[in-house]
C-alpha positions in Angstrom: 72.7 52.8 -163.8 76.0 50.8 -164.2 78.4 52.1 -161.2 76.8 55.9 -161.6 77.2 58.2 -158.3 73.7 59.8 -158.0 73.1 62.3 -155.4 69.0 62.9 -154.5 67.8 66.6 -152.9 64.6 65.9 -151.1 64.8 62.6 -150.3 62.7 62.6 -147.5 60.0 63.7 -149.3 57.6 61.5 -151.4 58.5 61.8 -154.7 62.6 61.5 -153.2 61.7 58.4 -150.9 60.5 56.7 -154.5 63.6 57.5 -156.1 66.0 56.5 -153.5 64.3 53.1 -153.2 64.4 52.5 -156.8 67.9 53.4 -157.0 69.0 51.3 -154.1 67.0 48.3 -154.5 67.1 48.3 -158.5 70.4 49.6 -159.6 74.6 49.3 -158.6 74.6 53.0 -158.3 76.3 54.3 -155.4 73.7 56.8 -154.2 73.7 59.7 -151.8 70.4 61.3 -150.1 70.0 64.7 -148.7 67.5 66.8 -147.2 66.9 69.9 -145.0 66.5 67.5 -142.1 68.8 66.2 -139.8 67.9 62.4 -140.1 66.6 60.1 -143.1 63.1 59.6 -142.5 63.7 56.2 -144.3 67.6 54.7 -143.5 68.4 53.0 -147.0 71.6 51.3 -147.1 73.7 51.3 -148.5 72.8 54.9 -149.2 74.5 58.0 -147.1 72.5 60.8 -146.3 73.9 63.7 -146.0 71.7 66.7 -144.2 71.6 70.0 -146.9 69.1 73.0 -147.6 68.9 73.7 -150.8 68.8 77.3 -150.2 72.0 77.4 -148.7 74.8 77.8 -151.6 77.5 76.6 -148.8 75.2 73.1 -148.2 74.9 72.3 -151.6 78.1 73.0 -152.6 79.8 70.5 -150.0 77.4 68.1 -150.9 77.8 68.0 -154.0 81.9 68.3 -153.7 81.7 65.3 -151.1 79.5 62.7 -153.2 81.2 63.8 -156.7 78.1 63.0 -158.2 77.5 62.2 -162.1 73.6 63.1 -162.0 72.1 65.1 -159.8 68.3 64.7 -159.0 66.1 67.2 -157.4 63.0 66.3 -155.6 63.1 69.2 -153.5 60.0 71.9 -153.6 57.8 74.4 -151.7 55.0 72.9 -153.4 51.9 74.2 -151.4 50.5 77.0 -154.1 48.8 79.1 -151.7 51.7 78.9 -149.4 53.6 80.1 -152.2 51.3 83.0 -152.8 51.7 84.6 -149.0 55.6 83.5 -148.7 56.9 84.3 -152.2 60.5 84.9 -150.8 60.9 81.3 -149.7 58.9 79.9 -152.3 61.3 81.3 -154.4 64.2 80.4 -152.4 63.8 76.9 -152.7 61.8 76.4 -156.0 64.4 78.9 -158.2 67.8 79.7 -156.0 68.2 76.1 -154.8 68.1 74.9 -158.7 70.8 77.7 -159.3 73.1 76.8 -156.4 72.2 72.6 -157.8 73.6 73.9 -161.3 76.7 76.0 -160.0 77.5 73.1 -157.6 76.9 70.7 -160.9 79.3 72.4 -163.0 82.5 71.7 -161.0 81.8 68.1 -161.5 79.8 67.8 -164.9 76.9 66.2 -163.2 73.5 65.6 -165.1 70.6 67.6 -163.1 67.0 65.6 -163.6 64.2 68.3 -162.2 60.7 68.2 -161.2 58.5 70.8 -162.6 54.7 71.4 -162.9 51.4 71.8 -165.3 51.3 75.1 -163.0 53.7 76.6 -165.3 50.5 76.7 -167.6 47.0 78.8 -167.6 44.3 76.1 -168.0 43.2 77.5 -170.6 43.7 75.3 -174.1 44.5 72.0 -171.4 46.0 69.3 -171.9 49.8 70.6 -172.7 52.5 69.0 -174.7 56.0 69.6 -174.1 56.2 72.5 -176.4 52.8 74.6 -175.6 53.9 78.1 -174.3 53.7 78.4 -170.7 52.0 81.4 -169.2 51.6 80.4 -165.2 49.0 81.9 -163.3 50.6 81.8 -159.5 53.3 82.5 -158.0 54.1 78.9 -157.6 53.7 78.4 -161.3 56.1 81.8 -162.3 58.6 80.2 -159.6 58.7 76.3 -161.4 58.7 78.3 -164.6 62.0 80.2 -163.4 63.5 76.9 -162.0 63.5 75.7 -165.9 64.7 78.6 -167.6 67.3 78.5 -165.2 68.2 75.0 -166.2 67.7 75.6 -169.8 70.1 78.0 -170.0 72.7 76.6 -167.8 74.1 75.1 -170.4 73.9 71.7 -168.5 72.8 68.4 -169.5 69.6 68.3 -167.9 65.9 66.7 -167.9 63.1 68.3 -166.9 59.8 66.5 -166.5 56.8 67.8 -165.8 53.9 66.2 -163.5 50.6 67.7 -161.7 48.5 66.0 -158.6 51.0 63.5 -157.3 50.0 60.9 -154.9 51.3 58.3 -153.1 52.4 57.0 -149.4 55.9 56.5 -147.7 56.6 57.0 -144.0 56.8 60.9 -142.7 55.4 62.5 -146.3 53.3 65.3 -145.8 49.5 64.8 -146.5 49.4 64.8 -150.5 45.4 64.5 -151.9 44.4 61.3 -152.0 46.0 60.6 -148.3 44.0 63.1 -146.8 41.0 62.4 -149.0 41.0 58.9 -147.4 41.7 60.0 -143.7 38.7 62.9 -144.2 36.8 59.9 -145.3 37.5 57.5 -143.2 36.3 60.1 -140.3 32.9 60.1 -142.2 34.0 64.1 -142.9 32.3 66.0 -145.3 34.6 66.8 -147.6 33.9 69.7 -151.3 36.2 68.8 -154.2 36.6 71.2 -156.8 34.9 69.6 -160.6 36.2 72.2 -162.7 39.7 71.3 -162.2 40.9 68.8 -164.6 44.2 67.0 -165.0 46.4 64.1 -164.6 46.6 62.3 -160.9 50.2 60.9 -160.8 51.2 57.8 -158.4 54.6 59.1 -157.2 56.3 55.7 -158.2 55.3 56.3 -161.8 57.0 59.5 -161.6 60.0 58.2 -160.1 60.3 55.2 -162.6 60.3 57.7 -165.2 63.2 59.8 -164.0 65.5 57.1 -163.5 64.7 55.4 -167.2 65.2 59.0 -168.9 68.9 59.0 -167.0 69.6 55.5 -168.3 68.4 55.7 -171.6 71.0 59.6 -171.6 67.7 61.4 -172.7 67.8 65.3 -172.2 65.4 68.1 -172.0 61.9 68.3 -171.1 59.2 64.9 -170.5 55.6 65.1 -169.5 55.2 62.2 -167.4 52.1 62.0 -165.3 49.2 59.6 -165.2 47.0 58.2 -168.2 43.9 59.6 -167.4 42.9 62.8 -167.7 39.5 63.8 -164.9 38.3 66.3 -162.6 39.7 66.7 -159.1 35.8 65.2 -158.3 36.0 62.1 -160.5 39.1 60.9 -158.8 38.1 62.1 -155.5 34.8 59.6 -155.9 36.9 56.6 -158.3 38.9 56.6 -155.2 36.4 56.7 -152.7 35.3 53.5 -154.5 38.4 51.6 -154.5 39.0 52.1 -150.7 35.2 51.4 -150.0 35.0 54.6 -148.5 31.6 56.3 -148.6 31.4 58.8 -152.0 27.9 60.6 -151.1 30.3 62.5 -148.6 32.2 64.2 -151.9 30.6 67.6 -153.1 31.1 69.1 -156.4 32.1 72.7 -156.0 33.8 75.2 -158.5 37.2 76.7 -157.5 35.7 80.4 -157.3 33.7 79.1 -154.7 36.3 78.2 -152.3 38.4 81.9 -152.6 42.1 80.4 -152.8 44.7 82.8 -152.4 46.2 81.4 -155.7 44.9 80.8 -159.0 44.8 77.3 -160.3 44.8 76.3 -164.3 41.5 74.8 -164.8 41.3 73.0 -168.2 45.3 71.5 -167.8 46.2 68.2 -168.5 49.7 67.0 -169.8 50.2 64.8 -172.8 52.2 61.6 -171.9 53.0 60.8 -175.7 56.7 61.8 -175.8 57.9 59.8 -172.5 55.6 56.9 -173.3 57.7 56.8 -176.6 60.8 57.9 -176.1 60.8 56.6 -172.5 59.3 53.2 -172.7 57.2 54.3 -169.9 52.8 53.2 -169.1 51.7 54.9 -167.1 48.9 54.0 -164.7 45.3 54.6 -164.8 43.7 55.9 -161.6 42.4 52.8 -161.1 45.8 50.9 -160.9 47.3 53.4 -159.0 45.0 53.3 -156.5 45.5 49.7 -156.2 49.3 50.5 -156.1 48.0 52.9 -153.1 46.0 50.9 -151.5 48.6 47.9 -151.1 51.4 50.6 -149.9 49.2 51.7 -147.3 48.4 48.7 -145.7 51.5 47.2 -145.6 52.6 50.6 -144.2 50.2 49.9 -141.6 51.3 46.4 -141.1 54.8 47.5 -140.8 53.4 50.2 -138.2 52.0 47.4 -136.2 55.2 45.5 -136.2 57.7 48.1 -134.8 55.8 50.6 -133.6 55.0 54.2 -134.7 56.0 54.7 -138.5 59.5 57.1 -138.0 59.1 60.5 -139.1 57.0 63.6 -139.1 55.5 65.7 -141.9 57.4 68.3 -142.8 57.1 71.8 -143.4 58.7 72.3 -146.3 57.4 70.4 -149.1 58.7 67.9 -151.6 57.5 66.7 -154.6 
């Protein structure tokens, strides 16, 4: 990152906690963090956080103007679909106007913007999707990613987009993602019906992050599919996780997702090809079974850490973050 100024949105939330560390444990950038919340979930010096909502053209503007930054990533999202589908006027608060006040704030200082969209932009139809497929989303979280591109793309900015779909991963205060609360409902011995028409790519959040900051090194531009290498059903992971916590997999039902009566729609058949970031990117990324292993250690050590100075800081939040 040589002695770039990056500035992070939602860097209390998974996918922004990744980043951040990366950037201030692997890089001489001189990094600043922001989130709608007062205080950092995480402190990570030498890093200042700066508190910001997205939504708010004022916030983002005097962030921005304050940290001067020359890339801007966003890891801030309403990412709960069905939330999306009952509140569409935040959902598209913070998923489409917070990426327009990012790029209006952006252009007094020519900063790069690096965004986090989703398979959701696509039906689940002809699954998986390259980069170039046509997107045709099916909820209102889906139209509201969609937007948040087409925004960027016509900016006129330098941006990258990539694209991801089931993220998972653990740092302190994140909001429950799947494969946390598949292990907590487990743990309980809780009946738990996973959905085994729904197929796609589960993402460890640190592979995601990795990828973002090698596209800004390497100056690539425009839009990446990076998500994980396999490609299964929302039941095969459920159970190939089960297994690799030793958690008991007879408690996992296959259901289908008309069954459960969602207020959203969800693409069935999606999927995202990797083959452009593994290429251009220089990026592998993990099968479910090393990410879980990835998982596994974070959480223990979480829990170790726990141990050692109390409580783990931080709540879950109720906006989410990628």
């Amino acid at each position: 990152m040589n002695d770039r100024r990056v500035l992070v949105f939602g860097s209390n939330g998974l996918l922004g906690q990744k980043v951040a560390e990366f950037l201030v444990r692997g890089t001489p950038a001189s990094v600043t963090l922001s989130s709608v919340e007062n205080t950092p979930v995480r402190p990570m010096e030498p890093a200042e956080y700066i508190q910001a909502d997205i939504t708010s053209k004022k916030d983002v503007r005097q962030v921005v103007a304050h940290s001067e930054p020359d890339v801007i990533i966003n890891c801030a999202a309403i990412t709960n679909v069905d939330a999306c589908e009952t509140e569409r006027e935040t959902a598209w608060k913070v998923n489409v106007g917070g990426v327009e006040h990012i790029i209006e704030a952006a252009r007094r200082t020519g900063a790069m913007i690096v965004h986090v969209s989703s398979d959701y932009i696509f039906d689940g139809k002809n699954g998986p999707y390259t980069e170039d497929d046509r997107p045709e989303p099916l909820s209102y979280y889906g139209k509201t990613k969609l937007a948040g591109e087409n925004s960027l793309r016509a900016s006129g900015m330098n941006y990258l987009i990539a694209r991801t779909m089931i993220l998972y991963g653990f740092a302190p205060g994140v909001k429950q993602n799947f494969a946390l609360w598949l292990i907590q409902s487990l743990e309980k011995q809780t009946p738990v019906r996973i959905v085994d028409d729904q197929f796609g790519n589960p993402t460890l959040a640190d592979d995601l992050a990795y990828g973002l900051l090698r596209g800004v090194e390497l100056g690539k531009t425009g839009i990446y599919n990076i998500a994980g290498r396999d490609i299964v059903s929302r039941h095969e992971f459920a159970v190939r996780l089960a297994r690799a916590f030793n958690l008991d997999a007879s408690l996992i039902t296959p259901v289908k997702t008309a069954s459960l009566r969602q207020p959203a729609h969800r693409p069935l058949k999606s999927g995202l090809i990797t083959l452009k970031a593994e290429v251009e990117l220089g990026i592998h990324p993990s099968t479910i079974e090393q990410g879980l292993a990835v998982l596994k250690n974070q959480i223990s050590r979480g829990k170790r850490r726990a141990a050692d100075s109390g409580p783990v800081p931080g709540q879950p939040h109720g906006r989410g973050k990628h």
